[in-house]
C-alpha positions in Angstrom: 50.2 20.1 19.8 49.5 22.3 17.0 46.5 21.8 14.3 47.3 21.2 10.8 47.0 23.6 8.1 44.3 21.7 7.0 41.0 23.7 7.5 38.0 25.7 5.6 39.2 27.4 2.7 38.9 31.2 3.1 35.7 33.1 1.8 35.5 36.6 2.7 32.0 36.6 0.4 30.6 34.2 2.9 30.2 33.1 6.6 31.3 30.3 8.7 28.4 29.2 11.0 30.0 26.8 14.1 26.9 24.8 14.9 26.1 24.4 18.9 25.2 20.7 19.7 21.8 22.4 21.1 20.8 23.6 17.5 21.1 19.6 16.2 19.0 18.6 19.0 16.4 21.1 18.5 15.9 21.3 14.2 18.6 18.3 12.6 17.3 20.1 9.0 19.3 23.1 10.4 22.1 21.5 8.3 20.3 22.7 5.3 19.4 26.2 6.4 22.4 28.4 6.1 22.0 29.1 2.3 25.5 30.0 0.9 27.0 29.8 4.0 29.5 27.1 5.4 28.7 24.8 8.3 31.5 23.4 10.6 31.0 21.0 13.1 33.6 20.2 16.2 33.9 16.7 17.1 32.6 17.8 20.7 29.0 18.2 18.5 29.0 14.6 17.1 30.4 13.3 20.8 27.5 15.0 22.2 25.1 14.0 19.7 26.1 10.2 20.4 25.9 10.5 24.2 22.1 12.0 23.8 20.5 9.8 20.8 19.5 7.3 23.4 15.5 7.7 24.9 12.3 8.5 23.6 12.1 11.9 24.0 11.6 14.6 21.1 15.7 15.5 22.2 16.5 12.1 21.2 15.0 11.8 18.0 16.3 15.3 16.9 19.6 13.8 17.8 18.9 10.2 15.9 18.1 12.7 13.1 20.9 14.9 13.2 23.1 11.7 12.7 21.2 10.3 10.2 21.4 13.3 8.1 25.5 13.6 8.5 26.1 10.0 7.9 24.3 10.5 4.4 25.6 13.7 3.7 29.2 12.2 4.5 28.9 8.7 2.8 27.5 9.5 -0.1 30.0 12.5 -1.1 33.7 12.0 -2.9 34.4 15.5 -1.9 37.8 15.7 0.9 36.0 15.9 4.5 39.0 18.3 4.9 38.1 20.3 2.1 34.3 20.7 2.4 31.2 19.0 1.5 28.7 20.2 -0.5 25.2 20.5 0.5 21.9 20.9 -0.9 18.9 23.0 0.6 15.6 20.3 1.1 13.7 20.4 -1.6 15.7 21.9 -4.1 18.7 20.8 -6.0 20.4 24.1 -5.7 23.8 23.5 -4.0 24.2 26.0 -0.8 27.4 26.3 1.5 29.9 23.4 2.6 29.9 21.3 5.2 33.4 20.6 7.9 33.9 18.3 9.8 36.7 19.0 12.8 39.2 15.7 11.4 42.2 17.8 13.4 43.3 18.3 17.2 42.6 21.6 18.4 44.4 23.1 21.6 44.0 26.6 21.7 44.9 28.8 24.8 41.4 29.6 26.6 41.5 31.8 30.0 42.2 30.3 33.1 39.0 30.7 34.1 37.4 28.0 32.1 37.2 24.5 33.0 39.2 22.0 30.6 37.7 19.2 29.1 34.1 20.9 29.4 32.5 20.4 25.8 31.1 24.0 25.6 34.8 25.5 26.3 35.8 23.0 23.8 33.4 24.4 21.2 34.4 27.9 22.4 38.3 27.0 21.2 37.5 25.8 18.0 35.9 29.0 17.5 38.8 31.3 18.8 41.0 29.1 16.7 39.0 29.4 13.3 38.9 33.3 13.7 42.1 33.8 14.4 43.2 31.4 11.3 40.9 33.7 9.2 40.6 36.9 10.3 38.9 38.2 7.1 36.0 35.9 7.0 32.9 36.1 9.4 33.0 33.3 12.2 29.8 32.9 13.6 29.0 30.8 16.7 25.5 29.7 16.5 23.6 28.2 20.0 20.4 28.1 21.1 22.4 28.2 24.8 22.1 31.5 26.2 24.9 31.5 28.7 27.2 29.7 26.1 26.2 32.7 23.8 27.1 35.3 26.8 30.4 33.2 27.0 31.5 33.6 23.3 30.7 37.3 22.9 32.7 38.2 26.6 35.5 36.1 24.6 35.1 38.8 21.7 33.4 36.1 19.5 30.6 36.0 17.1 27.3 34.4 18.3 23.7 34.6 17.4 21.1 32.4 18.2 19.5 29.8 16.2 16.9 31.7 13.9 15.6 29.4 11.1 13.1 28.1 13.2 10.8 31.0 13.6 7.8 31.1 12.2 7.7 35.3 12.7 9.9 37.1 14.1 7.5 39.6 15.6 4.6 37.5 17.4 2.9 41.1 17.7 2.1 40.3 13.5 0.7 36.8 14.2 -2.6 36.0 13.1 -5.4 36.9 15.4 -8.5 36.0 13.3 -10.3 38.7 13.8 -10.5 42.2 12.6 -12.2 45.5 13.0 -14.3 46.9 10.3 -13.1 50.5 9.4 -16.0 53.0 9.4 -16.0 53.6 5.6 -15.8 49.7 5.1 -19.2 49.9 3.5 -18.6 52.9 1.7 -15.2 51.4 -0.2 -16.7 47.8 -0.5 -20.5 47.4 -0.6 -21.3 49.5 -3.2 -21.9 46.5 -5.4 -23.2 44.6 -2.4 -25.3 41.7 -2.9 -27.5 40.3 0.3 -29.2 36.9 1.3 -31.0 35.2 3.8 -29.9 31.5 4.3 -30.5 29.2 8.1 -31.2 32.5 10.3 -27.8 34.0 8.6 -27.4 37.5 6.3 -25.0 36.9 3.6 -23.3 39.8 2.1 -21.8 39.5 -1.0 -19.5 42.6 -1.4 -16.6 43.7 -3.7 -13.7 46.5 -3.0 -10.4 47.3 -2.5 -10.2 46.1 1.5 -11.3 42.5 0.6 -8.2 41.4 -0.8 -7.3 41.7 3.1 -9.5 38.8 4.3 -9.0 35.5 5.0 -11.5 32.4 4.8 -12.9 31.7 8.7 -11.8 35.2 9.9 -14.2 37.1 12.3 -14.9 40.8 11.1 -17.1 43.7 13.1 -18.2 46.4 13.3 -19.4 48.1 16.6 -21.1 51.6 15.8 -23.5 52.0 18.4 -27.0 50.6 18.6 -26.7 47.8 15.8 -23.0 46.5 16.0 -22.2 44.4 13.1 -20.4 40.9 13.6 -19.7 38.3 10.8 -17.3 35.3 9.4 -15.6 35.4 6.1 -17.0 32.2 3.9 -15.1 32.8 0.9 -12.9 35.5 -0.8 -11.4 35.9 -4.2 -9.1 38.6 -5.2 -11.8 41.3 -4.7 -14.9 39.8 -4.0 -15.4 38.1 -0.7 -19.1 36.9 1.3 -19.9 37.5 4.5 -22.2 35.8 7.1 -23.5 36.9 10.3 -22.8 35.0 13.1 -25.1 33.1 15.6 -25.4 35.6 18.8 -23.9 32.7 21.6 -24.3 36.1 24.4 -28.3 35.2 24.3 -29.5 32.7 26.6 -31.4 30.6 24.0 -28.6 30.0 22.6 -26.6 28.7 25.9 -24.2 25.9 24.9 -24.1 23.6 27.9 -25.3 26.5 30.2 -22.6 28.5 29.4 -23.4 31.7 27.0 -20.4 33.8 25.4 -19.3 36.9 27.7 -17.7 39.1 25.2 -16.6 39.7 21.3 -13.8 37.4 21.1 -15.9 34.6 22.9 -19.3 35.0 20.6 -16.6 34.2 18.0 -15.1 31.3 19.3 -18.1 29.4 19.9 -19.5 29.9 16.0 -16.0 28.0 15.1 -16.4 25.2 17.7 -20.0 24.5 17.2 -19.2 25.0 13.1 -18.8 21.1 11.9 -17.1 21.9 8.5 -14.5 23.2 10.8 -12.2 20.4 11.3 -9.2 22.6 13.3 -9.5 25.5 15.6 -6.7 27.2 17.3 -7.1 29.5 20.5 -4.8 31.6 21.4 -5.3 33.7 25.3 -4.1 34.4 28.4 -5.2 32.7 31.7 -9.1 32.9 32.2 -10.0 34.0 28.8 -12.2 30.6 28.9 -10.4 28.9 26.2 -10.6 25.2 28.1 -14.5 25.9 29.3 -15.8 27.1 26.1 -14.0 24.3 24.0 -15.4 21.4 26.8 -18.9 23.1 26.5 -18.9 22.8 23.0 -17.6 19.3 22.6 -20.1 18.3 25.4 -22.6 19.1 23.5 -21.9 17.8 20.2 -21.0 14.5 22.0 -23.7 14.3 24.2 -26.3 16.2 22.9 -26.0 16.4 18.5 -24.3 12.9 18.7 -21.4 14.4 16.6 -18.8 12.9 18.2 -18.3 9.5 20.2 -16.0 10.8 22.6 -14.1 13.6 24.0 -10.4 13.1 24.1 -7.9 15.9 25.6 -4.1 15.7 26.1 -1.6 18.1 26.7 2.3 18.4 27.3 3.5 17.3 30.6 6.2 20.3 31.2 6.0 21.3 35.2 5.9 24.6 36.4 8.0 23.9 39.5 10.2 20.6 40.3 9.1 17.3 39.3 7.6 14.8 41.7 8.9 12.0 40.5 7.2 9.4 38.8 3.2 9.0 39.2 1.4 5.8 39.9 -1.7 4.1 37.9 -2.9 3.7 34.5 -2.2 6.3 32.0 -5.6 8.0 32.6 -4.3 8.3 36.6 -0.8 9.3 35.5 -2.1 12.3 33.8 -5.1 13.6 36.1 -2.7 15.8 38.6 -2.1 17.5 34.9 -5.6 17.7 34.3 -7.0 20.3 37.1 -7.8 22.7 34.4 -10.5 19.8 33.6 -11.7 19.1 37.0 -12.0 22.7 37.6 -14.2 23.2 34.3 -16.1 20.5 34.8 -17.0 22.2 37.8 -18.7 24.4 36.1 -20.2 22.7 33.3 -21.8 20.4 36.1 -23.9 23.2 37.7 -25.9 22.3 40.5 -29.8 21.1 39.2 -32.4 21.2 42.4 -35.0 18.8 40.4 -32.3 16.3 39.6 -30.7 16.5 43.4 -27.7 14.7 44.7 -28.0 12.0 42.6 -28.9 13.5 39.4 -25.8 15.4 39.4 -23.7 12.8 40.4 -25.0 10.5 37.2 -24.4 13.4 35.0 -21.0 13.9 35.9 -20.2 10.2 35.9 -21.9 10.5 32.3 -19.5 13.4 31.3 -16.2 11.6 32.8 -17.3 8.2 30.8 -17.3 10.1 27.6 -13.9 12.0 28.4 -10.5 10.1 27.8 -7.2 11.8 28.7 -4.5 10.7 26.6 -0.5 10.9 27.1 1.4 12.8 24.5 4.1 9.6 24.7 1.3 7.3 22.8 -0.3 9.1 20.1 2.1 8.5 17.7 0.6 5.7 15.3 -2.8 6.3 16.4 -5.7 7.2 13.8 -9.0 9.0 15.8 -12.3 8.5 14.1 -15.3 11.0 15.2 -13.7 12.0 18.0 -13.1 15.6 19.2 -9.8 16.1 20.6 -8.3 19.0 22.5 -4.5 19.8 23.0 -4.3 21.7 26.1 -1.3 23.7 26.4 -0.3 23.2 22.9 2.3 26.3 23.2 5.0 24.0 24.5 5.0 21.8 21.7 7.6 21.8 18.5 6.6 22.5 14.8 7.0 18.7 14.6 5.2 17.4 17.4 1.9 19.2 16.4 2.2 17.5 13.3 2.4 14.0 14.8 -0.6 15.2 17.0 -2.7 16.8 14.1 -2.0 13.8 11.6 -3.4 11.6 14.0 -7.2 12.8 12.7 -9.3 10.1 10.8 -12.4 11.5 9.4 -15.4 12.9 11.3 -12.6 14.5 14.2 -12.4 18.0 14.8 -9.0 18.8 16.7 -8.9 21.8 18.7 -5.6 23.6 20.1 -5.3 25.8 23.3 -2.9 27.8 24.2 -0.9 31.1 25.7 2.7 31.9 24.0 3.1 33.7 27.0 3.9 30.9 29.1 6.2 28.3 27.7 8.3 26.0 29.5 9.9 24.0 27.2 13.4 25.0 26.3 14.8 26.4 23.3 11.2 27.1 22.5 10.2 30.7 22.0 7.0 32.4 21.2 8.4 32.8 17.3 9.1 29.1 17.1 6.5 27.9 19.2 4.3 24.7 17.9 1.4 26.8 18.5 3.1 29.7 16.6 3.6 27.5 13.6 -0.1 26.1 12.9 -1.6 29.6 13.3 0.5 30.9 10.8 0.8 27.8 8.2 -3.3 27.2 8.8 -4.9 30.4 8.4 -7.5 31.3 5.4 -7.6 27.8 5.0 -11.6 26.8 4.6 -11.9 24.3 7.5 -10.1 25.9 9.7 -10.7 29.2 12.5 -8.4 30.7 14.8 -9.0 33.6 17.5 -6.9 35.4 19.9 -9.0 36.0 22.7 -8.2 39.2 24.3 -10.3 39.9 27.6 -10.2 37.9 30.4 -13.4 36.8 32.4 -12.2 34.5 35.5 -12.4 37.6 38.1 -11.2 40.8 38.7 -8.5 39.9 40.9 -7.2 37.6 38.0 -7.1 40.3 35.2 -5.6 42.6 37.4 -2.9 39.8 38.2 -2.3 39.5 34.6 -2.0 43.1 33.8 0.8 44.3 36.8 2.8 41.0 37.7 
């Protein structure tokens, strides 16, 4: 059976983007994203999209979204389906491209080769059969699929991934929070420098060129030798900007917890988390750059010690690494503790060994440090407001832009939130290092004046560990 001649109206000036059920799933405002372009959607997409609306997962949503959005954008319109709708980008009034709807039976010829009936080789047709009905315009099939990609360019088709959704497209550029000095720093921008003494800190007010580079909360140094200089940014305008040297956490006497600060990227990471006017901290690392023990250290001891904070709370994404086990017995707390070795493991070492307290002095402090820890399930934080706690995302690299904002909204006052993370290592699909949750906070949050962000560079669990990192 042969389609009608009913069908987009040819556009050489712009493109026709055939939307993947996969990109729905994973951003629904992708409808809104193509600019000038148009949008055509196969009736396999909105099949698909039915079949996986059901659940409670982030997929489900995306797909209870998706539908939303097309059953406003279709029954509020007096355009022809046939013909195109209009669209409109979100938050502007601007019309963009049109959006189709597949209302006509498609059977084109695919290869042998491909199972019929299969909703990807379905998709696939619709493409073949839009090229081929105009040659002259661009037909583009957009999937966030890789092997369904693979499959439309060995067909000769157009296909590209799903874009929109990165935050960079270079991670290499994302923000690190801290930067090196150059050597004639001083010469270029202190020449009108103005100096203070304030708590045990130097502040350096200084004016040049190079300080319209800095951000609020970014680390700066300068290592020349004898007298290295490290600082924070506290304010900047155009400029002008104000330094302040930062508390040395290397020293001893300065030990949070018993732990003290190993390198550079560390010192600097310990002067955000013991900072209380910083409400969000990102860390960014590798395995055994110490993101989980420094940021337990620190909120042990404004918990236990300063009193800052009534209670530790940490959560983290459930994504395995191999094959699931199947479901987990218990309370939510027991549920979660095979995903919680990193704390066990930490706590290991916060809970060093004290000869005057013995056996039993250890054992009631870490029965102390376990009352004041909660772990928390990603499933039930939506709706919840925390007051004065201090909460820690663990493995925040495998969450969407969207899920970090349900997470970070949940902050009532007096909570400092604190996100770790490596880019390196996600396992959630369709996520990528550019589109990464993580990703998306570092870049939307930085220079803001109560929140910090480093990148820690060097790791410190053991030789045999860095060297791992470095050649596997």
């Amino acid at each position: 059976m042969q389609a009608r001649k009913t069908s987009p109206a040819p556009d050489t000036a712009t493109k026709l983007f055939v939307l993947d059920t996969n990109v729905l799933m994973h951003d629904p405002t992708s409808l809104f994203r193509f600019e000038e372009h148009d949008i055509y959607l196969p009736m396999f997409v909105l099949e698909e999209l039915d079949n996986g609306k059901k659940g409670m997962s982030e997929v489900a949503r995306n797909a209870r979204q998706a539908s939303r959005f097309l059953d406003t954008i279709v029954s509020e319109t007096a355009h022809d389906i046939e013909h195109g709708i209009p669209l409109q980008a979100q938050g502007s009034g601007a019309a963009t491209g049109r959006l189709f709807l597949q209302t006509q039976f498609i059977n084109h010829e695919l290869p042998p080769t491909l199972e019929h009936g299969k909703a990807d080789n379905a998709i696939l047709g619709v493409v073949i059969f839009l090229q081929k009905q105009q040659p002259k315009r661009a037909v583009i099939l957009v999937s966030k699929d890789i092997n369904m990609r693979i499959k439309a360019r060995a067909l000769g088709l157009s296909a590209q991934d799903y874009y929109n959704d990165k935050v960079l497209e270079d991670t290499d550029l994302l923000y690190t929070g801290v930067l090196a000095l150059p050597q004639d720093f001083w010469d270029k921008n202190g020449k009108d420098m103005k100096s203070g003494l304030q708590d045990g800190h130097t502040f350096y007010n200084i004016k040049g060129p190079l300080c319209r580079d800095l951000l609020v909360n970014q680390f700066v140094f300068q290592e020349n030798g004898v007298n290295p200089f490290y600082a924070v940014v506290t304010a900047q305008d155009g400029n002008t900007a104000m330094l302040r040297t930062v508390t040395d956490y290397t020293h001893h006497k300065n030990a949070i917890w018993g732990i003290t600060a190993r390198n550079r990227e560390q010192n600097f990471v310990l002067n955000m988390l013991m900072n209380p006017e910083i409400d969000f901290v990102t860390l960014l690392g590798q395995a055994g750059t110490g993101k989980t023990l420094l940021t337990l250290a620190a909120g042990l001891m404004q918990t236990l010690e300063h009193k800052l904070y009534s209670e530790i709370i940490i959560t983290r994404v459930t994504v395995p690494v191999g094959e699931d086990i199947g479901f987990l017995p218990g309370t939510e707390e027991e549920k979660m503790t095979p995903w919680m070795g990193a704390l066990d493991d930490n706590l290991d070492v916060l809970n060093k060994p004290d000869d005057e307290g013995g056996e039993w002095g250890r054992a009631a402090t870490r029965d102390l440090i376990r009352s004041r820890i909660k772990v928390k399930s990603l499933n039930f934080m939506r709706g919840r407001t925390f007051i004065n706690k201090y909460l820690i995302i663990d493995e925040a690299q495998n969450l969407t832009p969207k899920q970090m904002k349900t997470l970070i909204t949940r902050a009532g006052p007096g909570t400092k939130v604190v996100c770790l993370g490596n880019i390196a290592q996600i396992d959630t699909p369709y996520l990528t290092e550019g589109s990464s949750g993580l990703t998306y906070v570092v870049d939307r949050f930085k220079g803001w004046e109560h929140s910090g962000h480093v990148t820690l560079q060097r790791g410190e669990r053991s030789r045999l560990a860095d060297h791992a990192g470095e050649v596997l």
